[in-house]
mmCIF file of the N, C-alpha and C atoms, coordinates in Angstrom:
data_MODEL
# 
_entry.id   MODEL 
# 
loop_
_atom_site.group_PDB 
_atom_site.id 
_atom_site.type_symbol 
_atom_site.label_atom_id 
_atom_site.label_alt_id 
_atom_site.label_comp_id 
_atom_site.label_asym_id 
_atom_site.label_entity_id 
_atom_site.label_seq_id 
_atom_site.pdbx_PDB_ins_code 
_atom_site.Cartn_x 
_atom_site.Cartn_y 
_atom_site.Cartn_z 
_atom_site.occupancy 
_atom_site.B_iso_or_equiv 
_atom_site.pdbx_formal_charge 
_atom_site.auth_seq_id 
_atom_site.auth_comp_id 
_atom_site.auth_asym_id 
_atom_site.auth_atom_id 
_atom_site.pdbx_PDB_model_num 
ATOM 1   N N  . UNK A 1 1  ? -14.907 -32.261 34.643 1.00 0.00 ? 1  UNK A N  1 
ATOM 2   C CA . UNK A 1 1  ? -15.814 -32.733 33.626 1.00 0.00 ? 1  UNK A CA 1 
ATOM 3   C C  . UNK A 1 1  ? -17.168 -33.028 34.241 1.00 0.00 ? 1  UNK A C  1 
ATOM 4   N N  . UNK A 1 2  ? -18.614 -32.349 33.243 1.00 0.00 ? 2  UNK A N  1 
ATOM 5   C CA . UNK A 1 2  ? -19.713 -32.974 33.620 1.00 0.00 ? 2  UNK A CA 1 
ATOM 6   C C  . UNK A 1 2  ? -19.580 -34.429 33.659 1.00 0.00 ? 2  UNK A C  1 
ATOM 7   N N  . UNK A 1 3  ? -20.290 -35.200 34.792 1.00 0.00 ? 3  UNK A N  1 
ATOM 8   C CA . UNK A 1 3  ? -21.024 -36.673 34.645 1.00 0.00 ? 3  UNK A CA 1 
ATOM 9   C C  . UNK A 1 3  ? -21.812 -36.959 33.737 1.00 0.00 ? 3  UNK A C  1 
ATOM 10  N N  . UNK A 1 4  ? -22.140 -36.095 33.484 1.00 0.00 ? 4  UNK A N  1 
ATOM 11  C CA . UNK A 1 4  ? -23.440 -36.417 32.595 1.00 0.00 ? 4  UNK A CA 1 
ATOM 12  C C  . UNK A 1 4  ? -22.815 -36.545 30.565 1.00 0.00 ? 4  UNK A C  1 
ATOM 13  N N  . UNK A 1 5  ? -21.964 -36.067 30.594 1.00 0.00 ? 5  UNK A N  1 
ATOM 14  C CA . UNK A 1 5  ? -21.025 -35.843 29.127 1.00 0.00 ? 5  UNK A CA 1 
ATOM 15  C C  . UNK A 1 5  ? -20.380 -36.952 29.281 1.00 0.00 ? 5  UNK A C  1 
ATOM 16  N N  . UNK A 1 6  ? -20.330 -37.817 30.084 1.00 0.00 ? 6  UNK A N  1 
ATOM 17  C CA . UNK A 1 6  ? -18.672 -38.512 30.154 1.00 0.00 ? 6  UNK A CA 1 
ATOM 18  C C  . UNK A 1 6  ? -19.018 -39.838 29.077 1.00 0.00 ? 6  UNK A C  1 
ATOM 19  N N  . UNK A 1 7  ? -18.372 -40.469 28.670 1.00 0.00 ? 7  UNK A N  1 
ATOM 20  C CA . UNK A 1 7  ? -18.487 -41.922 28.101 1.00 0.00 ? 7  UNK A CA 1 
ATOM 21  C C  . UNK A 1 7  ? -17.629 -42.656 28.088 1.00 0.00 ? 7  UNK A C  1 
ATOM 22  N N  . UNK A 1 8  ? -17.878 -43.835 28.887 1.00 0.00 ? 8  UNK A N  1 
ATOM 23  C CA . UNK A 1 8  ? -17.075 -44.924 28.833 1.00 0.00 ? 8  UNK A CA 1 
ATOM 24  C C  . UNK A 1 8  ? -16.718 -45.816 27.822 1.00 0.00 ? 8  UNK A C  1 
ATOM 25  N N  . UNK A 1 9  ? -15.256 -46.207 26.909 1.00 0.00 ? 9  UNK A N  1 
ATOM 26  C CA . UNK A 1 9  ? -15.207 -46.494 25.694 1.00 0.00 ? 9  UNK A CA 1 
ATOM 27  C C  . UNK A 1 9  ? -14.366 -47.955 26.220 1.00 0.00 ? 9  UNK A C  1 
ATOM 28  N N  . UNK A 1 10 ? -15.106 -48.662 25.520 1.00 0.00 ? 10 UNK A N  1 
ATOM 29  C CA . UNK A 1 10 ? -14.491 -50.225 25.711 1.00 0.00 ? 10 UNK A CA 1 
ATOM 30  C C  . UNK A 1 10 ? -14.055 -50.620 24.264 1.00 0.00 ? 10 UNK A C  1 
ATOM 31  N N  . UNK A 1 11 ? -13.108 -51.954 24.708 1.00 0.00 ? 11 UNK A N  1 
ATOM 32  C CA . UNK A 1 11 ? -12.469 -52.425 23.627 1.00 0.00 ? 11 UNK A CA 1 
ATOM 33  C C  . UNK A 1 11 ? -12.998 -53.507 22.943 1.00 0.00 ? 11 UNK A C  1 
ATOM 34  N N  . UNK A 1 12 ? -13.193 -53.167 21.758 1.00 0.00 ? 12 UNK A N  1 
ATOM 35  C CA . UNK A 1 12 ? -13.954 -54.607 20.868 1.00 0.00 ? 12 UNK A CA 1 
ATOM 36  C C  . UNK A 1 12 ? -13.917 -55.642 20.971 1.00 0.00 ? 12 UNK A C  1 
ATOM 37  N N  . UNK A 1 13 ? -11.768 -55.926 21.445 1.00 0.00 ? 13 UNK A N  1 
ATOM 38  C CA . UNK A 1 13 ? -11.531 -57.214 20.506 1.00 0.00 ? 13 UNK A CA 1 
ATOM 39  C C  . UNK A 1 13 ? -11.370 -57.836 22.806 1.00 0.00 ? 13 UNK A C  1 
ATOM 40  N N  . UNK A 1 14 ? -10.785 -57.339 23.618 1.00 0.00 ? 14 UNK A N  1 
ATOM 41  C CA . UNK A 1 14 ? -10.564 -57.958 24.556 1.00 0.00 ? 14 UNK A CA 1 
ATOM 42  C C  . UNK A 1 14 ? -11.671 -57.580 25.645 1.00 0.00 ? 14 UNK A C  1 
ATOM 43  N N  . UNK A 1 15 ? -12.943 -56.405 25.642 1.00 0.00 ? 15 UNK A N  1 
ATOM 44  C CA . UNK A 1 15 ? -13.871 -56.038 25.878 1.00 0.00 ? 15 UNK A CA 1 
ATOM 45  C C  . UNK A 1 15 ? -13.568 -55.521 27.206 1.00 0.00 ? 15 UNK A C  1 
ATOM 46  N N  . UNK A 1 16 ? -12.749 -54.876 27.921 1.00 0.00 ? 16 UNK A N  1 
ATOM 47  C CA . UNK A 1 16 ? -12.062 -54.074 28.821 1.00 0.00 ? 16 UNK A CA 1 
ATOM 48  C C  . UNK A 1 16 ? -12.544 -52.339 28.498 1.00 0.00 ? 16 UNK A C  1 
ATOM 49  N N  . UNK A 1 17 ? -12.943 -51.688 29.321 1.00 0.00 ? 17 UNK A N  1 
ATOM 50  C CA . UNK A 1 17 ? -12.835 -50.580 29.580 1.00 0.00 ? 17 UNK A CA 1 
ATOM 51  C C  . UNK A 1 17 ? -11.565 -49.423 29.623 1.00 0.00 ? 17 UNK A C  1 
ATOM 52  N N  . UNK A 1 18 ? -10.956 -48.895 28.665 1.00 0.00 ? 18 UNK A N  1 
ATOM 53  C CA . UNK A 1 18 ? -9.611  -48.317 28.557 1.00 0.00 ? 18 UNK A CA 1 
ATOM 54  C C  . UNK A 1 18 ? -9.552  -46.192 29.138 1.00 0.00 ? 18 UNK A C  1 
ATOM 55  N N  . UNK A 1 19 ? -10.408 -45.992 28.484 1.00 0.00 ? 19 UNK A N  1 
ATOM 56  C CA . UNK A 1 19 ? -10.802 -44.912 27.910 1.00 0.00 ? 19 UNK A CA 1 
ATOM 57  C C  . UNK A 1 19 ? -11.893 -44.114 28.473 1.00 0.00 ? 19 UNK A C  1 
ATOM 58  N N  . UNK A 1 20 ? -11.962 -42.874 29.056 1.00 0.00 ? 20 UNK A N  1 
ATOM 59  C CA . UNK A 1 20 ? -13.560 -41.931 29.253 1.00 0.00 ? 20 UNK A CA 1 
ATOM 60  C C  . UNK A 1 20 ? -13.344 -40.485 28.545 1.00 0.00 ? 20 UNK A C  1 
ATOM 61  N N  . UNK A 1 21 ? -14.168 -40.404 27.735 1.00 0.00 ? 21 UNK A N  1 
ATOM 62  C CA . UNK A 1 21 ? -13.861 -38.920 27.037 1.00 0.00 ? 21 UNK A CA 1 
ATOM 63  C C  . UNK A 1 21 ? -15.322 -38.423 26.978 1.00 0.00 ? 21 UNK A C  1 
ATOM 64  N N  . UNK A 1 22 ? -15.359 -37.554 26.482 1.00 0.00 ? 22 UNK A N  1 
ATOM 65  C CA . UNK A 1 22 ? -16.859 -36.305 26.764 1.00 0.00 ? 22 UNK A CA 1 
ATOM 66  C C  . UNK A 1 22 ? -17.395 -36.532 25.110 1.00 0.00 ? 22 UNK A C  1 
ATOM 67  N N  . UNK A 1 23 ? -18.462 -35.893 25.096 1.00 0.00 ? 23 UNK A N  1 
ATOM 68  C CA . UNK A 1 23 ? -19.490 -36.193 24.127 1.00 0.00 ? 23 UNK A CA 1 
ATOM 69  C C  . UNK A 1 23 ? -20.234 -35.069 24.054 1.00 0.00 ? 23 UNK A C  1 
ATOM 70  N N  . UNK A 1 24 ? -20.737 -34.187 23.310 1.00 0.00 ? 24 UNK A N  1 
ATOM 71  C CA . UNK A 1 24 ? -22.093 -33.290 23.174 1.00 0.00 ? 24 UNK A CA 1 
ATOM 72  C C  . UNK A 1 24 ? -23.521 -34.587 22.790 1.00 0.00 ? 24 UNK A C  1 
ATOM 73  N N  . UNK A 1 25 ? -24.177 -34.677 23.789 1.00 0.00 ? 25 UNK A N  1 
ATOM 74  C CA . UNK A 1 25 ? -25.429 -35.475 23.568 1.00 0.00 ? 25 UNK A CA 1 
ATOM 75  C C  . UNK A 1 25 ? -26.484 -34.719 22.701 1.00 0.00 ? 25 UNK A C  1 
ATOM 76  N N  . UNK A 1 26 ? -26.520 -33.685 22.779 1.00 0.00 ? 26 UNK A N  1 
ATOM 77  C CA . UNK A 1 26 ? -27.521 -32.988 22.622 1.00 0.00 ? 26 UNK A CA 1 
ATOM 78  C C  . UNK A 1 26 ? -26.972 -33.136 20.514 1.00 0.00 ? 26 UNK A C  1 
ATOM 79  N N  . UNK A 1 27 ? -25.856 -33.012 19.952 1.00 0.00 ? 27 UNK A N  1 
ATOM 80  C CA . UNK A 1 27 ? -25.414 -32.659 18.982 1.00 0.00 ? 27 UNK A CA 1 
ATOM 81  C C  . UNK A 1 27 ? -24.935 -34.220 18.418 1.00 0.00 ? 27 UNK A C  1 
ATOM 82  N N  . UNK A 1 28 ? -24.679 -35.192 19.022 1.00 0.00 ? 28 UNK A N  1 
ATOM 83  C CA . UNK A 1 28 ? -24.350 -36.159 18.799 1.00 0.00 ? 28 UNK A CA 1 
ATOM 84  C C  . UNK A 1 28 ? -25.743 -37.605 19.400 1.00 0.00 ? 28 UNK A C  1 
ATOM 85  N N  . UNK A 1 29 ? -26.152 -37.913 18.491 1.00 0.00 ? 29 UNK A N  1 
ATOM 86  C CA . UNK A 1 29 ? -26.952 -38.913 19.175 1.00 0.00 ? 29 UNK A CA 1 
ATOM 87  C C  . UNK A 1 29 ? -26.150 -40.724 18.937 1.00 0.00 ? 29 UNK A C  1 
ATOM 88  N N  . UNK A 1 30 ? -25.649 -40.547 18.060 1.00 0.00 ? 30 UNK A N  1 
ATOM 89  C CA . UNK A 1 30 ? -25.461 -42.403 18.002 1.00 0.00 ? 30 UNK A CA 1 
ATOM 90  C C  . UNK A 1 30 ? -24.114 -42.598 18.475 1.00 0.00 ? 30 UNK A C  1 
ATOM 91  N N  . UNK A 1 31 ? -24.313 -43.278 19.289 1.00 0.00 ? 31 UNK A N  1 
ATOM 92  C CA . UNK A 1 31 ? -22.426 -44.071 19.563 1.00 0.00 ? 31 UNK A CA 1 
ATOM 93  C C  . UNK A 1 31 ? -21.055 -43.571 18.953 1.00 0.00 ? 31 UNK A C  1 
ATOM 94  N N  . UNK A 1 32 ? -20.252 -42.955 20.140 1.00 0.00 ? 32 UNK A N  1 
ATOM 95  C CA . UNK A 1 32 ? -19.108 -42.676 19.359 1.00 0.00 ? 32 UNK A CA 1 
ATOM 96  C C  . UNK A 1 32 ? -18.271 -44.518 19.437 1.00 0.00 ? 32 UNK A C  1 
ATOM 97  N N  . UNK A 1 33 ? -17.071 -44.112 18.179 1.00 0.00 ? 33 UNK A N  1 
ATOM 98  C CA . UNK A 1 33 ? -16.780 -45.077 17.758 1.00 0.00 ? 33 UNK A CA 1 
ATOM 99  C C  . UNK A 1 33 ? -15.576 -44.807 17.388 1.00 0.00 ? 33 UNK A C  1 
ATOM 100 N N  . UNK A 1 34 ? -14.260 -45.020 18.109 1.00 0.00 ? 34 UNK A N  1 
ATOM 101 C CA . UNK A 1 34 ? -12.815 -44.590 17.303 1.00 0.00 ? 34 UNK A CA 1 
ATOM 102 C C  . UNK A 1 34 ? -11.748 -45.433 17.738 1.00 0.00 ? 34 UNK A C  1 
ATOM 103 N N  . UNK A 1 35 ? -10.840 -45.638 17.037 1.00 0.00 ? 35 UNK A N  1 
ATOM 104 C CA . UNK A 1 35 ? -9.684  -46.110 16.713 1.00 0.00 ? 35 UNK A CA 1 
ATOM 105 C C  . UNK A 1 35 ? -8.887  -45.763 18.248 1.00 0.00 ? 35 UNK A C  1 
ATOM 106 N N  . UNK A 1 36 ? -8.009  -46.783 19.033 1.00 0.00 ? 36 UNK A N  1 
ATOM 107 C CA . UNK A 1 36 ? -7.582  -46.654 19.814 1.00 0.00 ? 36 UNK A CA 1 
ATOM 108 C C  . UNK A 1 36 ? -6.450  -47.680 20.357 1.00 0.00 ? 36 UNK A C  1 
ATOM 109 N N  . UNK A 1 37 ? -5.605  -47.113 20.982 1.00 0.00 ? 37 UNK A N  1 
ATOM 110 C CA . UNK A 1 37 ? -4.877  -47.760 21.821 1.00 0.00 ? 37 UNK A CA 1 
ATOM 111 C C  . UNK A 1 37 ? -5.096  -48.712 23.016 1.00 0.00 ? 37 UNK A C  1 
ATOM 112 N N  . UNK A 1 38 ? -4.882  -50.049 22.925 1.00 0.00 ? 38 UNK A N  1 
ATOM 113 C CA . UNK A 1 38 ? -5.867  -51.048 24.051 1.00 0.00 ? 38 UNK A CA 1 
ATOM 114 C C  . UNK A 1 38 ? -4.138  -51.122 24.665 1.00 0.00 ? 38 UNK A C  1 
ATOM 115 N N  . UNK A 1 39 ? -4.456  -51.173 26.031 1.00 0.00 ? 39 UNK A N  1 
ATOM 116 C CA . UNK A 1 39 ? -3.018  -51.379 26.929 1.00 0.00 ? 39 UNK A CA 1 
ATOM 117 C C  . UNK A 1 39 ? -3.150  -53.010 26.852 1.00 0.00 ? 39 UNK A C  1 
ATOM 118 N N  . UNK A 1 40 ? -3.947  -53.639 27.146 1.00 0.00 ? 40 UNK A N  1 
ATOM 119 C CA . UNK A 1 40 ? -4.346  -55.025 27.152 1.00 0.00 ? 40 UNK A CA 1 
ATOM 120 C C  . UNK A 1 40 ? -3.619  -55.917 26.343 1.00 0.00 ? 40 UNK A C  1 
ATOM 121 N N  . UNK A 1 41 ? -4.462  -55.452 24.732 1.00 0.00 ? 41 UNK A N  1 
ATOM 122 C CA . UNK A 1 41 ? -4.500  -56.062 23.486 1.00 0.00 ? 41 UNK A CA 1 
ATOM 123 C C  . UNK A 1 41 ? -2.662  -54.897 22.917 1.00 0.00 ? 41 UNK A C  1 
ATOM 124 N N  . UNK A 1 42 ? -2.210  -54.515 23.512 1.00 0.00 ? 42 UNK A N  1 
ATOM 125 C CA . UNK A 1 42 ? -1.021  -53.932 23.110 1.00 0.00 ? 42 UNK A CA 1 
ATOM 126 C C  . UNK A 1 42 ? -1.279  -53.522 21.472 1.00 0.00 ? 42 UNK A C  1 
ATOM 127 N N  . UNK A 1 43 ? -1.832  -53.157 20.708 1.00 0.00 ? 43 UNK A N  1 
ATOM 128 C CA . UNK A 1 43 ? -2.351  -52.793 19.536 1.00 0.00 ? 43 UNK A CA 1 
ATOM 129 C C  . UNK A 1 43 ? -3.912  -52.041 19.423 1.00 0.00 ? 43 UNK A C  1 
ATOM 130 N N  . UNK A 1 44 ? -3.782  -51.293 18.373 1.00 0.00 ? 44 UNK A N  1 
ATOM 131 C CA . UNK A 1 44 ? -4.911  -50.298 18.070 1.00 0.00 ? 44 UNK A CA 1 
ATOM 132 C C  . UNK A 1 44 ? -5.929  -50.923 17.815 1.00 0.00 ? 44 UNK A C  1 
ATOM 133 N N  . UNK A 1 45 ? -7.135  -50.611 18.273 1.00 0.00 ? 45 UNK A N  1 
ATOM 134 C CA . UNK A 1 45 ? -7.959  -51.184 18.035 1.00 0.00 ? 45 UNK A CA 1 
ATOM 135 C C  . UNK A 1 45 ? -9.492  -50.876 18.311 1.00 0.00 ? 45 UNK A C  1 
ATOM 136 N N  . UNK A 1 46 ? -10.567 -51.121 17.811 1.00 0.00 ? 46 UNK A N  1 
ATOM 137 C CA . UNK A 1 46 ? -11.756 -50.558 17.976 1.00 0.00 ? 46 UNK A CA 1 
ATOM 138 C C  . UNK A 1 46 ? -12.388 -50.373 19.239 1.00 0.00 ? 46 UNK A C  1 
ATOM 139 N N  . UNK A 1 47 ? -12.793 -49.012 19.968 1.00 0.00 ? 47 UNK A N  1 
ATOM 140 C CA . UNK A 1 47 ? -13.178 -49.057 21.037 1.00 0.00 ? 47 UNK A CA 1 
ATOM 141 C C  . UNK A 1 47 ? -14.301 -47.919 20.808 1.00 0.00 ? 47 UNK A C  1 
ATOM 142 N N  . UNK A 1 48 ? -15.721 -48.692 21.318 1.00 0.00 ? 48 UNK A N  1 
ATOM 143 C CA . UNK A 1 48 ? -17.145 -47.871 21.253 1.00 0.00 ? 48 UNK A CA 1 
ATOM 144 C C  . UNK A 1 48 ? -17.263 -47.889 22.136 1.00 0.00 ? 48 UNK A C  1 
ATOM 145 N N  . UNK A 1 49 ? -18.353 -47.124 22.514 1.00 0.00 ? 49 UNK A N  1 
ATOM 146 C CA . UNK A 1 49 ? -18.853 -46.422 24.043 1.00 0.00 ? 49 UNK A CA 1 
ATOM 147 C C  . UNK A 1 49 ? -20.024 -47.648 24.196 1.00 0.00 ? 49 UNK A C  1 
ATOM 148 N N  . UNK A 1 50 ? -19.777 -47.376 25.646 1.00 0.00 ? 50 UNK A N  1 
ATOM 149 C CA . UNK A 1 50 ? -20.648 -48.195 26.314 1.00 0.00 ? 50 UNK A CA 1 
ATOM 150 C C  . UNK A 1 50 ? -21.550 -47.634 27.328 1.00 0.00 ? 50 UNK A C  1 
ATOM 151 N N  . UNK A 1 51 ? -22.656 -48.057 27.831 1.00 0.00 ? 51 UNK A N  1 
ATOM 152 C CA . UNK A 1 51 ? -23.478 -47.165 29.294 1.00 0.00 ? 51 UNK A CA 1 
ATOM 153 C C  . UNK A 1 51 ? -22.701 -47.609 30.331 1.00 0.00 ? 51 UNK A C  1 
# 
């Protein structure tokens, strides 16, 4: 994977880092934002990207 695509997706509710998945920047400009599995918080839960 490019470095430059990557995004780090943290968790809303316990604010931990879970997750890195890719992105088109060029096609996507605002914050991805999806539904996820927190190992932490053992339940689904909101995780947005972070820098």
């Amino acid at each position: 994977m490019a470095r430059e695509n990557l995004a780090k997706m943290k968790c809303e509710v316990c604010k931990t880092v879970n997750y890195f998945t890719t992105r088109n920047k060029k096609k996507l400009k605002e914050k991805l934002a999806m539904k996820k599995h927190c190992k932490k918080c053992k339940t689904h839960t909101m995780h947005k990207e972070v820098k």
